[in-house]
ZADO-1210 file (C-alpha; in nm, 4 decimals, padded with zeros to 6 digits):
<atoms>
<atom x="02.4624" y="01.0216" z="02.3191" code="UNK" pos="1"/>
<atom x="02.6416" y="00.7244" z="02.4569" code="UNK" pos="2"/>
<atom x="02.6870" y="00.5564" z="02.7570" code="UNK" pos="3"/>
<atom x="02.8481" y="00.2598" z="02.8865" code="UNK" pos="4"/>
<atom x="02.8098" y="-00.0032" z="03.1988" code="UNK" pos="5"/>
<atom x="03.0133" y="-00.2643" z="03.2724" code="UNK" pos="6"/>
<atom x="02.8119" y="-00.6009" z="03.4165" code="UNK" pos="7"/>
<atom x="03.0406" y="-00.8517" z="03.6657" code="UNK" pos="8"/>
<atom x="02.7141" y="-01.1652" z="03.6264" code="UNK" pos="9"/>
<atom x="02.4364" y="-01.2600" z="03.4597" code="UNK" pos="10"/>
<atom x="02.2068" y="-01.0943" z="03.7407" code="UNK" pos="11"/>
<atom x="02.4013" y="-00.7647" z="03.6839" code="UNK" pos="12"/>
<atom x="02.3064" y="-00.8273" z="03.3616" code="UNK" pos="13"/>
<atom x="01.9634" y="-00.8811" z="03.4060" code="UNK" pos="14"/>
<atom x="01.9203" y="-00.5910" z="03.6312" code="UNK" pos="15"/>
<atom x="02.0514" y="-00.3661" z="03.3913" code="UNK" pos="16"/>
<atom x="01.8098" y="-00.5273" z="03.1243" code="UNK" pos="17"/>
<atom x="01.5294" y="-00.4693" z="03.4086" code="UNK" pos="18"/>
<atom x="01.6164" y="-00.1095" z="03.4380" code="UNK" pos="19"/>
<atom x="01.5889" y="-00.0772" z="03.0838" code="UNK" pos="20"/>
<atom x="01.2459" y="-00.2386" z="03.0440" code="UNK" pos="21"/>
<atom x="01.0893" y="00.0239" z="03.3161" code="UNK" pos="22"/>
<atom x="01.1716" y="00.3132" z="03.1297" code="UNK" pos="23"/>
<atom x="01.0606" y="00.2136" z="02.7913" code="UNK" pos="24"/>
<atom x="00.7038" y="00.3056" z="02.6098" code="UNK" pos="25"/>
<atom x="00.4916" y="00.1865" z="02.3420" code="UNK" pos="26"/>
<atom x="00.6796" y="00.2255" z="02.0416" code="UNK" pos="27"/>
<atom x="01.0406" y="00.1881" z="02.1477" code="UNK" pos="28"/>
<atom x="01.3285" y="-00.0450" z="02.0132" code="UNK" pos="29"/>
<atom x="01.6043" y="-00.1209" z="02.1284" code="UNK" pos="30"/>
<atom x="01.8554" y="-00.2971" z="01.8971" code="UNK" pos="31"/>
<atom x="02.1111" y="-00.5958" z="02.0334" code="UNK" pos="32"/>
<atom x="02.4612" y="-00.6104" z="01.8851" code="UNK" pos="33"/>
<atom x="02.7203" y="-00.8465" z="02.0511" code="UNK" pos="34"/>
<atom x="02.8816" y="-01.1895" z="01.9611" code="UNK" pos="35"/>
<atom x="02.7295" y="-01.5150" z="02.0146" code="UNK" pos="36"/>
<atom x="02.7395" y="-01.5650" z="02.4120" code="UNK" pos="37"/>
<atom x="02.7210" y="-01.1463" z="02.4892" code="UNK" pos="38"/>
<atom x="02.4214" y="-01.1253" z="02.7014" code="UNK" pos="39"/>
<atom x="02.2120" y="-01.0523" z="02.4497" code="UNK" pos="40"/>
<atom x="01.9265" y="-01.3006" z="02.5807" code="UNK" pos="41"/>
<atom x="01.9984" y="-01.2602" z="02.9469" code="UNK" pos="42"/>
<atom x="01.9719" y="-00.8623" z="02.9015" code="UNK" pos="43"/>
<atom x="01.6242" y="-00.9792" z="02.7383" code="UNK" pos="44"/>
<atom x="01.5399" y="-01.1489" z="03.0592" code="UNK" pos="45"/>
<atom x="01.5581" y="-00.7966" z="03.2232" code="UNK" pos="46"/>
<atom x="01.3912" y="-00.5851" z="03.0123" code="UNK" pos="47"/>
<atom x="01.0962" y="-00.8287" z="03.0260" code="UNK" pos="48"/>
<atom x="01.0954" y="-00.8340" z="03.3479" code="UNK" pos="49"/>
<atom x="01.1063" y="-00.4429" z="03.3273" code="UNK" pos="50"/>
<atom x="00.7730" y="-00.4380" z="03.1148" code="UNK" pos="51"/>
<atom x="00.6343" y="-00.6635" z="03.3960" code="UNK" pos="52"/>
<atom x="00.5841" y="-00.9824" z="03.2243" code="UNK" pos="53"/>
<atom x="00.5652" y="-01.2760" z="03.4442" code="UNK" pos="54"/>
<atom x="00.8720" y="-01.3581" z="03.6244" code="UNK" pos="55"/>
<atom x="00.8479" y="-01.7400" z="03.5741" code="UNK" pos="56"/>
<atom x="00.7879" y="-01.6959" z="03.2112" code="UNK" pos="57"/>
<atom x="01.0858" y="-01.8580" z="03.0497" code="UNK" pos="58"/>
<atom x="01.2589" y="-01.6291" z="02.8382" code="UNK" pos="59"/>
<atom x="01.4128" y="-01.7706" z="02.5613" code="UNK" pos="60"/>
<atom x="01.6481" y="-01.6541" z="02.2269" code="UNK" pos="61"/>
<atom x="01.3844" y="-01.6777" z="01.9412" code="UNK" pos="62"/>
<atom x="01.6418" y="-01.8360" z="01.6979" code="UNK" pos="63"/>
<atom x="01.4693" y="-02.0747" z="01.5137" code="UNK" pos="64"/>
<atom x="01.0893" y="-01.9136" z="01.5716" code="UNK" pos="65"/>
<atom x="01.2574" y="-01.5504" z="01.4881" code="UNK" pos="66"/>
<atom x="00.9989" y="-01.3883" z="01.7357" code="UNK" pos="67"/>
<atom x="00.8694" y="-01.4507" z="02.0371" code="UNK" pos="68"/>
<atom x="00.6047" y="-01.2704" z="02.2138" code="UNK" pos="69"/>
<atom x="00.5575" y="-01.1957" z="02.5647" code="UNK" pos="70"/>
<atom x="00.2995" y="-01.0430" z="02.7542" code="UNK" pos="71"/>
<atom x="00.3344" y="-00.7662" z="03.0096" code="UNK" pos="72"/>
<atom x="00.2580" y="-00.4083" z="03.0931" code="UNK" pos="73"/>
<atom x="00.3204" y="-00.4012" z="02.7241" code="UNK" pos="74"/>
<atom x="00.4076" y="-00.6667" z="02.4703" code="UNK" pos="75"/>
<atom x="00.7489" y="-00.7559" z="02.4038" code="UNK" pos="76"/>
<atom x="00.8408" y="-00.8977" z="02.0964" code="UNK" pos="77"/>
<atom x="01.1939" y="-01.0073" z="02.0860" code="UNK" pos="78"/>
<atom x="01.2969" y="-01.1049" z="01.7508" code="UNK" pos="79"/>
<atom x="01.6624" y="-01.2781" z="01.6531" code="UNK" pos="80"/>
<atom x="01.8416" y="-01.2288" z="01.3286" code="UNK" pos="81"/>
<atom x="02.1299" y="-01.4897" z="01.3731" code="UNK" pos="82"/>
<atom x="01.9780" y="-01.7196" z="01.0840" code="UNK" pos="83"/>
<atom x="01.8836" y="-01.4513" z="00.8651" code="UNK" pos="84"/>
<atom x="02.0926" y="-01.3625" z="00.5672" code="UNK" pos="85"/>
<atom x="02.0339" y="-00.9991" z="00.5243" code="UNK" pos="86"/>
<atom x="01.7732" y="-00.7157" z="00.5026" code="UNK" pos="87"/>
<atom x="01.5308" y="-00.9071" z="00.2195" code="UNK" pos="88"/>
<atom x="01.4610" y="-01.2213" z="00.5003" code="UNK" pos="89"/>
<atom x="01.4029" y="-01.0006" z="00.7591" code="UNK" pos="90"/>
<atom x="01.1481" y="-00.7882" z="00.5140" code="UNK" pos="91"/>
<atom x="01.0405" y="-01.1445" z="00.3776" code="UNK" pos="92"/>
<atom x="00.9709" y="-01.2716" z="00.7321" code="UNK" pos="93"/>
<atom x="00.7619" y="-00.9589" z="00.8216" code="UNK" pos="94"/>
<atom x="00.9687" y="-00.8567" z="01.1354" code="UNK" pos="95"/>
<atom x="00.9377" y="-00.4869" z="01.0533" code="UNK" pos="96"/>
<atom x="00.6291" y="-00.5045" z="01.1104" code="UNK" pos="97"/>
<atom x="00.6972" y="-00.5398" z="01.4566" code="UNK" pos="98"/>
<atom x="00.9086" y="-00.1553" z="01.4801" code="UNK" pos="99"/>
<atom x="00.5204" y="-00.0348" z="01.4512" code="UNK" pos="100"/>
<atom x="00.3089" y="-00.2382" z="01.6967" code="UNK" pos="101"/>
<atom x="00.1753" y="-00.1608" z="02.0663" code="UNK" pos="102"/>
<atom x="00.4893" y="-00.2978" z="02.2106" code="UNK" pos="103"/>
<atom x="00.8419" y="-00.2890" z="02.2575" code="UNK" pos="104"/>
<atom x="01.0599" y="-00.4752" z="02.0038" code="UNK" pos="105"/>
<atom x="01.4197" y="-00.6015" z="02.1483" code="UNK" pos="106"/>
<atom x="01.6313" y="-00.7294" z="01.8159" code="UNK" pos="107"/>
<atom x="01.8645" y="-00.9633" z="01.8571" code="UNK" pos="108"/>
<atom x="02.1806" y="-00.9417" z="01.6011" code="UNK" pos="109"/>
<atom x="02.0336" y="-00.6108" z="01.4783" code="UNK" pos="110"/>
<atom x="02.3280" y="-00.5617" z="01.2894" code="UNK" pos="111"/>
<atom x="02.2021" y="-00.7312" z="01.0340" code="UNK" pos="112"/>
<atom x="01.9433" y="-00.4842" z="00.9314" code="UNK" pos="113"/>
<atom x="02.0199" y="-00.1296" z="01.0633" code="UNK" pos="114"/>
<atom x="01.8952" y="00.0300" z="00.8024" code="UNK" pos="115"/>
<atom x="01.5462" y="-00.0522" z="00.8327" code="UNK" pos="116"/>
<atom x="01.5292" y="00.0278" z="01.2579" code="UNK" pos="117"/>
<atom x="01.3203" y="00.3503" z="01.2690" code="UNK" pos="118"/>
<atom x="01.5315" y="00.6473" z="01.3769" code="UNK" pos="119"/>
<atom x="01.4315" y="00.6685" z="01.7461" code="UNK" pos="120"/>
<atom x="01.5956" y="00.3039" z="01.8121" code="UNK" pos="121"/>
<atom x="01.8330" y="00.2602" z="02.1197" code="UNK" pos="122"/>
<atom x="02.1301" y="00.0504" z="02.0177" code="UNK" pos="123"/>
<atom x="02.3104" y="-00.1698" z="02.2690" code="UNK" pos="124"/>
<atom x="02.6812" y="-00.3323" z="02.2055" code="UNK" pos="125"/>
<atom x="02.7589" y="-00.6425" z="02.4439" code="UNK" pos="126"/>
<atom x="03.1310" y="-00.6499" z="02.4453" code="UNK" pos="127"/>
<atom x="03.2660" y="-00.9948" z="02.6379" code="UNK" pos="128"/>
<atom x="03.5373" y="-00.8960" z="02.8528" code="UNK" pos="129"/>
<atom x="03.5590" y="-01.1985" z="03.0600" code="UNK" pos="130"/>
<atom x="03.3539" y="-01.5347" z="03.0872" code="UNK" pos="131"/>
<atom x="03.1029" y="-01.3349" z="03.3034" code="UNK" pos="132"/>
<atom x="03.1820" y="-00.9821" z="03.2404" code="UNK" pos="133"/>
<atom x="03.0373" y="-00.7759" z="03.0161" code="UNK" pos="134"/>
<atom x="03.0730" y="-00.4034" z="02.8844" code="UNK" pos="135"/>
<atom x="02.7201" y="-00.2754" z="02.7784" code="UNK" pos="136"/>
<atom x="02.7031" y="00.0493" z="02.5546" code="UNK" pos="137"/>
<atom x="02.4143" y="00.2151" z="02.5117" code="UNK" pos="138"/>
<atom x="02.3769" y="00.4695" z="02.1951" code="UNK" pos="139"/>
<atom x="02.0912" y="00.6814" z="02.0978" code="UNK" pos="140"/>
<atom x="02.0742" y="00.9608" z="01.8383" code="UNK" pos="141"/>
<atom x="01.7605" y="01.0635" z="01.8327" code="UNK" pos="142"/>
<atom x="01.5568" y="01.2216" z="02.1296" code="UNK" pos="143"/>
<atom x="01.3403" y="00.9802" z="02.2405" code="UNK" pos="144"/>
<atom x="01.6857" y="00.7583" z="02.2319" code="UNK" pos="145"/>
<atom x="01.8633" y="01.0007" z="02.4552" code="UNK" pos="146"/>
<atom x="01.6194" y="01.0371" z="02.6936" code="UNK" pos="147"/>
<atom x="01.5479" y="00.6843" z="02.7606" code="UNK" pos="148"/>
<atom x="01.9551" y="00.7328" z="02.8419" code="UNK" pos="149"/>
<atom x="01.9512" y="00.9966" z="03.0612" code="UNK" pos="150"/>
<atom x="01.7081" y="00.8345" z="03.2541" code="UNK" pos="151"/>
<atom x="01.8921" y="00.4974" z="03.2689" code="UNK" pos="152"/>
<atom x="02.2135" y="00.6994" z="03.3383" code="UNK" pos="153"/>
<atom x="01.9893" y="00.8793" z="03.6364" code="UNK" pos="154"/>
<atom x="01.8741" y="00.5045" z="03.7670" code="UNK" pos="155"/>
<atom x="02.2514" y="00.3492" z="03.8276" code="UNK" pos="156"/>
</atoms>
């Protein structure tokens, strides 16, 4: 199943991140693919604020720490790939590991490793189709993927 929204700001953006975050479970990951500057942080922003974490928490890319944690109805770990070279630095660094945990895991650049998401993983392209508008696709293959969908498709 696919489905796609288009965003016209960064709140858009968010919101649709925030509708996200509501309607996902212990267990779920979602999987970021876009080019540098997509909206891949700022949908981040959303779907922690969807797992109720802290509004003033700062949510930042985890470039450099490769995960960041964030407390809420259920952790988030949001994890970035950008410096990572391929699949063997992402095993090496242990971010797998987080696919399996209490949470939610949001991967940044998860293009980069693919084949290691499990097979209930939501995928979301950012495509930039102007400096602040954005066409977000949304693909799931497995069931727990398309019902998250049908729900988000039910909530816009």
């Amino acid at each position: 199943m696919k489905v796609s929204f288009e965003t016209e700001s960064d709140r858009e953006t968010i919101e649709l991140g925030r509708k996200l975050g509501s309607l996902l479970t212990k267990g779920d990951v979602v999987a970021l693919i876009g080019d540098l500057g997509g909206g891949k942080t700022c949908f981040t922003k959303g779907v922690a604020l969807g797992l109720d974490v802290d509004k003033e928490t700062v949510v930042t890319s985890p470039s450099f720490t490769l995960v960041n944690v964030y407390e809420g109805h259920l952790p988030l770990y949001h994890m970035d790939g950008y410096r990572l070279e391929g699949v063997q630095e992402f095993i090496d660094a242990g971010l797998e590991e987080y696919f399996y945990k209490d949470g939610v895991a949001v991967l940044e650049w998860a293009d980069k490793c693919l084949q290691l998401l499990p097979p209930w993983h939501l995928k979301v392209r950012f495509e930039i189709l102007s400096p602040v508008s954005r066409k977000i696709t949304f693909e799931g293959t497995h069931p727990r993927s398309e019902d998250i969908l049908i729900r988000l498709v039910e909530e816009n």
